[in-house]
Every structure is written in structure tokens, then in C-alpha cells.
C-alpha positions as CSV (number, residue, x, y, z in Angstrom):
1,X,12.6,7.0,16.9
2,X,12.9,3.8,19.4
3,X,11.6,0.8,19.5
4,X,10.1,1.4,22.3
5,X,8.0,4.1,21.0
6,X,7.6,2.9,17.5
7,X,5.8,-0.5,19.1
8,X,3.6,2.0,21.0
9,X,2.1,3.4,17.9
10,X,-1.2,1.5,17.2
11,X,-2.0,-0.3,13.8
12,X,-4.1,1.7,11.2
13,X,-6.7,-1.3,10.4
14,X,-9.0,-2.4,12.9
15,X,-11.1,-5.7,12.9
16,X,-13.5,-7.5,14.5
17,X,-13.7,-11.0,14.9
18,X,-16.9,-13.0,13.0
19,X,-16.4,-16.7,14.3
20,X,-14.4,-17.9,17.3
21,X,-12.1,-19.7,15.2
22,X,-10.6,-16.0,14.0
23,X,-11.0,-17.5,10.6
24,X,-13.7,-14.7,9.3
25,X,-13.0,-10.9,10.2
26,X,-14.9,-7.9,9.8
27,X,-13.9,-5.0,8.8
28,X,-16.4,-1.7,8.5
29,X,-15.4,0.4,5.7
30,X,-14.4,4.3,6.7
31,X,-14.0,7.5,5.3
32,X,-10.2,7.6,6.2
33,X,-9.1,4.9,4.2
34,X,-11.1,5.8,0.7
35,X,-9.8,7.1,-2.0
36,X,-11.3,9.0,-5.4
37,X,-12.5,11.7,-6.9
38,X,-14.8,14.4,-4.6
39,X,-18.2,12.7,-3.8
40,X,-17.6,9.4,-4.6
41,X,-15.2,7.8,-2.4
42,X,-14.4,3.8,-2.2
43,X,-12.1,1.9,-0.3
44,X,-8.6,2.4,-1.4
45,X,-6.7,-0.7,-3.2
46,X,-3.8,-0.7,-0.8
47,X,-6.4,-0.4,2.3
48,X,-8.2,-3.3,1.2
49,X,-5.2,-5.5,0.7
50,X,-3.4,-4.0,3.9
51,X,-7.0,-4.9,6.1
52,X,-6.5,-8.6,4.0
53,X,-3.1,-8.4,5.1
54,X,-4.1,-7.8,8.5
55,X,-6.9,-10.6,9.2
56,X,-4.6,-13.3,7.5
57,X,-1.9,-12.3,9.6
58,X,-4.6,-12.7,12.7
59,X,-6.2,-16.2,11.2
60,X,-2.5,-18.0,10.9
61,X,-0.3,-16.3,13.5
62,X,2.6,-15.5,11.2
63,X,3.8,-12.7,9.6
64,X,3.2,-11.8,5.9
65,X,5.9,-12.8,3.4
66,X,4.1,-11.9,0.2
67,X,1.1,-11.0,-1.0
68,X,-1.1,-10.8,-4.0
69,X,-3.8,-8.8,-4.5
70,X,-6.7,-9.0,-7.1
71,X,-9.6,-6.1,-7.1
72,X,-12.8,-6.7,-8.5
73,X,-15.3,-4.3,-7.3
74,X,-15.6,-1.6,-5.3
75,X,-16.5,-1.1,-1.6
76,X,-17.6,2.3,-0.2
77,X,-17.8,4.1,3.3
78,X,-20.3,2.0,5.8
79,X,-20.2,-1.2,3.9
80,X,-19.1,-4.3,5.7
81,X,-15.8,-6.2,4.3
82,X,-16.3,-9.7,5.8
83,X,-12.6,-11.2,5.4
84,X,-12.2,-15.1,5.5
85,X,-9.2,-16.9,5.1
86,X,-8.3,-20.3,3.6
87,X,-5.3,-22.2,4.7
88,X,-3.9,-24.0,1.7
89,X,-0.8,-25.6,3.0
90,X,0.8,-25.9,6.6
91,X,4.2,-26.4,6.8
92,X,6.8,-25.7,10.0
93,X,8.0,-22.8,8.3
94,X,5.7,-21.1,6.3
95,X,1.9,-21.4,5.4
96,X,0.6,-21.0,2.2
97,X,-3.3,-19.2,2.4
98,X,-6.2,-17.8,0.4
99,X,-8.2,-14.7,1.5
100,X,-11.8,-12.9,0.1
101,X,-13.1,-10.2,1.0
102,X,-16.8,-9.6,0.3
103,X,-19.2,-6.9,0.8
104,X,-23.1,-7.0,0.1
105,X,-22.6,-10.7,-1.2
106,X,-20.2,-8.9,-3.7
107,X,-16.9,-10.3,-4.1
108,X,-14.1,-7.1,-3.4
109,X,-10.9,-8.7,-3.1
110,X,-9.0,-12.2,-3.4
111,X,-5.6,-12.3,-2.1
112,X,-3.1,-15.2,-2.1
113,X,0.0,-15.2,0.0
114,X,2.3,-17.3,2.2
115,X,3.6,-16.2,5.9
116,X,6.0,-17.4,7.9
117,X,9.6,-16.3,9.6
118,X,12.8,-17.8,10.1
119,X,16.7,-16.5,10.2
120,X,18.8,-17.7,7.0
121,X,23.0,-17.1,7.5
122,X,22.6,-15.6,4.0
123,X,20.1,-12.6,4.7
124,X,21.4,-9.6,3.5
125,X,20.2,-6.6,1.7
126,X,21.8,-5.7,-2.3
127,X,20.0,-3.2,-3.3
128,X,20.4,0.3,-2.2
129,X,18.0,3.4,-1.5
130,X,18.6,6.1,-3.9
131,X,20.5,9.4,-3.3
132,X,18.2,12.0,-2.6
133,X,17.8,14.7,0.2
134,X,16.6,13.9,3.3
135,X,12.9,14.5,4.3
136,X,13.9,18.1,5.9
137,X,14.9,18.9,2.6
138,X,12.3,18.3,0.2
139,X,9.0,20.2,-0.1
140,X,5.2,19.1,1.0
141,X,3.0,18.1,-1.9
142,X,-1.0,17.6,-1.7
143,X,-2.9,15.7,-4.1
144,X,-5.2,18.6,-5.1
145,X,-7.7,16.0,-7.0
146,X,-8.4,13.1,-4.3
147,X,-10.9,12.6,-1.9
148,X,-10.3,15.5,0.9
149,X,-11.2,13.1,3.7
150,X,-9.5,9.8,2.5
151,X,-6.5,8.2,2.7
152,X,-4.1,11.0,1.6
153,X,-5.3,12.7,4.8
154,X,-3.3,9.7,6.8
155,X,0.1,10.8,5.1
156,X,2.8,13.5,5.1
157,X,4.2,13.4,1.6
158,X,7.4,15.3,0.7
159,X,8.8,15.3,-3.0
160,X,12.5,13.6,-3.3
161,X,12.4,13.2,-7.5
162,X,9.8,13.3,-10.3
163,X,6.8,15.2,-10.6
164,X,3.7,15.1,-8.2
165,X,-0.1,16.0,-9.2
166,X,0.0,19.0,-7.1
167,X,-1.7,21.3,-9.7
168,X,1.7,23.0,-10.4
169,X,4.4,20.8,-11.7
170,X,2.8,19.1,-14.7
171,X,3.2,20.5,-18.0
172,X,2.0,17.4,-20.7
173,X,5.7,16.7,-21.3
174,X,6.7,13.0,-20.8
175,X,8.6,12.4,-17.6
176,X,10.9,9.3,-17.1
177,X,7.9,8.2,-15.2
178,X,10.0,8.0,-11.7
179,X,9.0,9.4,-8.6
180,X,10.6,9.7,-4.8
181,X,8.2,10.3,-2.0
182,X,8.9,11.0,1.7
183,X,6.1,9.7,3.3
184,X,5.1,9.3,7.1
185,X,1.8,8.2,8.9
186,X,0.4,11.1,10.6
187,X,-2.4,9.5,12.4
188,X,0.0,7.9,15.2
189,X,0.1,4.8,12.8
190,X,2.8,2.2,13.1
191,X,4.4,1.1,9.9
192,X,3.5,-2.4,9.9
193,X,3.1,-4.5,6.8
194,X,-0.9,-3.3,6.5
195,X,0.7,0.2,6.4
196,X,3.3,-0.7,4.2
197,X,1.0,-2.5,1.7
198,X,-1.5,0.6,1.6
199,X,2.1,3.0,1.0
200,X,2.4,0.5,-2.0
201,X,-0.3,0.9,-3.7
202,X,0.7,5.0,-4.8
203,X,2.3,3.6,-8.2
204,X,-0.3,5.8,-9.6
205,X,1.1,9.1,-8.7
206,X,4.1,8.2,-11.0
207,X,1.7,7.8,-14.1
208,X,1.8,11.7,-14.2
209,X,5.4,12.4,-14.5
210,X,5.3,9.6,-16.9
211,X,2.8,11.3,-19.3
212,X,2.9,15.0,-17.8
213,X,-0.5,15.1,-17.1
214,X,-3.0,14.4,-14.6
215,X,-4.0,11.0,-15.1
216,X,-5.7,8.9,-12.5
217,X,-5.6,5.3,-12.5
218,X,-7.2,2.0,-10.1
219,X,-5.3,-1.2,-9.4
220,X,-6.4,-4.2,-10.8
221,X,-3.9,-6.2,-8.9
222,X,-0.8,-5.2,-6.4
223,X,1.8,-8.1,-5.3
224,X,3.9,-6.9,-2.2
225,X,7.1,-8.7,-0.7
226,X,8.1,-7.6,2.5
227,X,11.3,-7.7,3.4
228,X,12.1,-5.5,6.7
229,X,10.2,-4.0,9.5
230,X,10.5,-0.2,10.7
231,X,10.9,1.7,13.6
232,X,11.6,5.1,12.1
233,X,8.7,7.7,10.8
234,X,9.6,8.4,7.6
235,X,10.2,6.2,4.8
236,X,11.4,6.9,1.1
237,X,8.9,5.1,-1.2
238,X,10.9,4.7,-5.1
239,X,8.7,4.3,-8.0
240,X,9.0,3.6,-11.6
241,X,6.4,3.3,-14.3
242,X,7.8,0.8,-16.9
243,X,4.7,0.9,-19.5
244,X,1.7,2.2,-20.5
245,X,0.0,-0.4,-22.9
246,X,-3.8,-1.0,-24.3
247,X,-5.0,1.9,-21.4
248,X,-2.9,-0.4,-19.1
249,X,0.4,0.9,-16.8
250,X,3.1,-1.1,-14.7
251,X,4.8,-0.3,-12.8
252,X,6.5,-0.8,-9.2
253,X,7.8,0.6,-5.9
254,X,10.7,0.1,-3.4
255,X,9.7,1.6,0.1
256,X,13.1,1.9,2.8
257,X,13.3,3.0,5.9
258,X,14.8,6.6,7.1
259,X,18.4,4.5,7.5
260,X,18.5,3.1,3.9
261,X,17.2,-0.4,4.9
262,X,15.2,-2.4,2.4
263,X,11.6,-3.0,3.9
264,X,9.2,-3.8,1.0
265,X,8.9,-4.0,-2.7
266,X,6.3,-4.4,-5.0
267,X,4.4,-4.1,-8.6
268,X,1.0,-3.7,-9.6
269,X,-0.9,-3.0,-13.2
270,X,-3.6,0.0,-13.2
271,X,-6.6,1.3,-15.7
272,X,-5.8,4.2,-16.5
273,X,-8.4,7.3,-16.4
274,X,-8.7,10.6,-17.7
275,X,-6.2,12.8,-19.3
């Protein structure tokens, strides 16, 4: 893909402003970026921090450098996330700011992060995609146990490595708890860091070729660092589950672009459920 037409695609999140200042946003909660089990959706952990991502990005005029997420309730479809952001520090570079996100005078989401850009003669990229097939080559896989109208249904996901929770592959022997994914936005998304920071948050799916079974699992926290931006459609998501401790995983993700470049990495800590 081109530029050209990669900058045409539109951003998944949309806000509204609440004060003229573009301090406070709003953002109404929708059926496409829920997740959970059939009946009872809720705003998906990587939605909420990409639409946090999104209005801090709008409230300081800089991009996103890193971001960390803490969850601690849940909103669902029609609630109202009013986003407001706090600038802690203000320096020429980069700005150091504070973002919660409520919902029925419930708190949802805190997020901390700094934003800023410059150019450094030492940029570079060390670490490196891993082999696997290109997107052509590896097979669709659904998440037979989600929410049918959710977030998955914004995704094309093809399996690299591992195992997925398609309803076929998992047999209750322990994986090595890594997983490949192909994914592209199929809702004429752009991959901008909200979309990256929502592809981030699917360390879950990597708890069942850990364990072998289907195990679900929510986010209590998510840090992204974004490192790139993309102009392709696909991009190779890498994750590895490191532990499961006290009903606890962690585990973390690399996401590259189609061409091998570096664009984002990031770790997170989930409850697991079921199984």
C-alpha cells in the first residue's frame, strides 16, 4: 500500500469534544469495539486504552510514546466514557500526562504516558520479526467464543505459529505459550497507535496454547511503546506468555509491519477465567 492511501484510511475511534479547551472528550461506547462472552459485551481493554490514547494525543498535540493502562471496571455498549486529561510536565520535547476515563461517575480507566517526537542519529531497529510465512500463506482463524458483534469483527486474523481458540486446535496439552497472528483492520481502519494499542491487548489468545485449553482472561493493566508507524495492511503481532501465577498470566507482544519493521511492543498481566 502507499502512503497516499494508507493516510486516506480514517481512524477507528471517534470523539467528541466536552470543553473548548479539548481537555475533556467523549467517547460513546459501541457494539464494535466490545468484547466477551455472547450477551454480555463490555468495552474491550485495548479499545479503552486506544480511545485514551486517542484524546491525549488530541488534548497535547504530540504523538504517543508510551502508555500505561490500568482497568478498573467495566463499561458496556451506550455508556458514555468522558476522557480528561492532565498534563503533568511540559517540556520542548516531550510531555509527561495523566488520563481517566469515567462512565456513570464510575472510574473505567487511568492511563499515564509521555508524548512527544524528535529524530536521534542513533535510531535504529535490533530486534527482528520472526520467520514465518507470509499472510497468503497461513490460514483464517475465528474466535468461536467472543462476542459475534465486537471487536474481533474489525480484524482479519491468519495463524503464523501456536495454537488459536478456534474450537479445533486445542487439545489440554501445554503449548510453549507463543502465538503468531496476521492481523489486518477490515473496517477501512488506519493503523495508528489507537489501532495498534487495541491489536496489543490480544495477549490472551496465547494463554490457550500455553495451557491447551480454552481459557479466557481480562487485562488488569497493558503498557504499550510505540516505536514505528505503518502504511501497509497487515501486520505480524508476536506473543509470548511468560507465567501463569496465583490465577495471574504475563505476558507480552511485538506487533511489525508487513516489511519486518519494528512498530510497537508491549506487556500486560490478565485474570484468568475458565478452563
Amino acid at each position: 500500500m502507499s502512503q497516499e492511501s494508507a493516510t486516506e484510511r480514517r481512524g477507528i475511534v471517534t470523539l467528541s469534544a466536552e470543553d473548548a479547551a479539548n481537555v475533556c472528550w467523549r467517547f460513546e461506547v459501541e457494539d464494535r469495539l466490545c468484547a466477551g462472552p455472547r450477551g454480555k459485551p463490555f468495552l474491550f481493554g485495548g479499545s479503552a486504552l486506544g480511545v485514551a490514547i486517542e484524546a491525549m494525543q488530541r488534548s497535547v498535540g504530540q504523538p504517543v510514546i508510551w502508555a500505561n493502562a490500568q482497568y478498573h471496571s467495566f463499561a458496556v455498549p451506550g455508556m458514555i466514557l468522558t476522557l480528561t486529561t492532565e498534563i503533568g510536565a511540559a517540556g520542548r520535547r516531550l510531555t509527561q500526562a495523566r488520563l481517566i476515563g469515567e462512565a456513570d461517575g464510575t472510574r473505567i480507566i487511568t492511563v499515564q504516558a509521555t508524548l512527544g517526537a524528535s529524530i536521534d542519529r542513533h535510531d535504529g531497529q535490533w530486534t527482528a520479526a520472526p520467520a514465518t510465512a507470509p499472510w497468503r500463506g497461513c490460514p483464517v482463524v475465528r474466535d468461536h467464543r467472543v462476542y459475534q458483534t465486537g471487536i474481533n469483527t474489525q480484524f482479519e486474523f491468519r495463524l503464523a505459529r501456536g495454537r488459536y481458540p478456534d474450537g479445533h486446535l486445542l487439545d489440554g496439552v501445554r503449548g510453549d505459550g507463543r502465538v503468531s497472528l496476521w492481523v489486518r483492520p477490515v473496517g477501512g481502519y488506519r493503523l495508528d497507535r489507537p489501532m495498534l494499542a487495541i491489536i496489543a491487548d490480544y495477549v490472551s489468545v496465547a494463554i490457550c496454547d500455553a495451557t491447551g485449553f480454552e481459557i479466557g482472561a481480562n487485562s488488569l493493566d497493558n503498557t504499550v511503546r510505540f516505536v514505528g508507524s505503518c502504511h501497509d495492511e497487515w501486520v505480524l503481532v508476536d506473543i509470548e506468555i511468560d507465567a501463569i501465577a496465583d490465577g495471574v498470566a504475563h505476558g507480552g507482544l511485538r506487533i511489525f509491519s508487513e516489511h519486518g519493521a519494528l512498530l510497537a511492543t508491549a506487556s500486560t498481566s490478565l485474570v484468568v477465567r475458565g478452563g
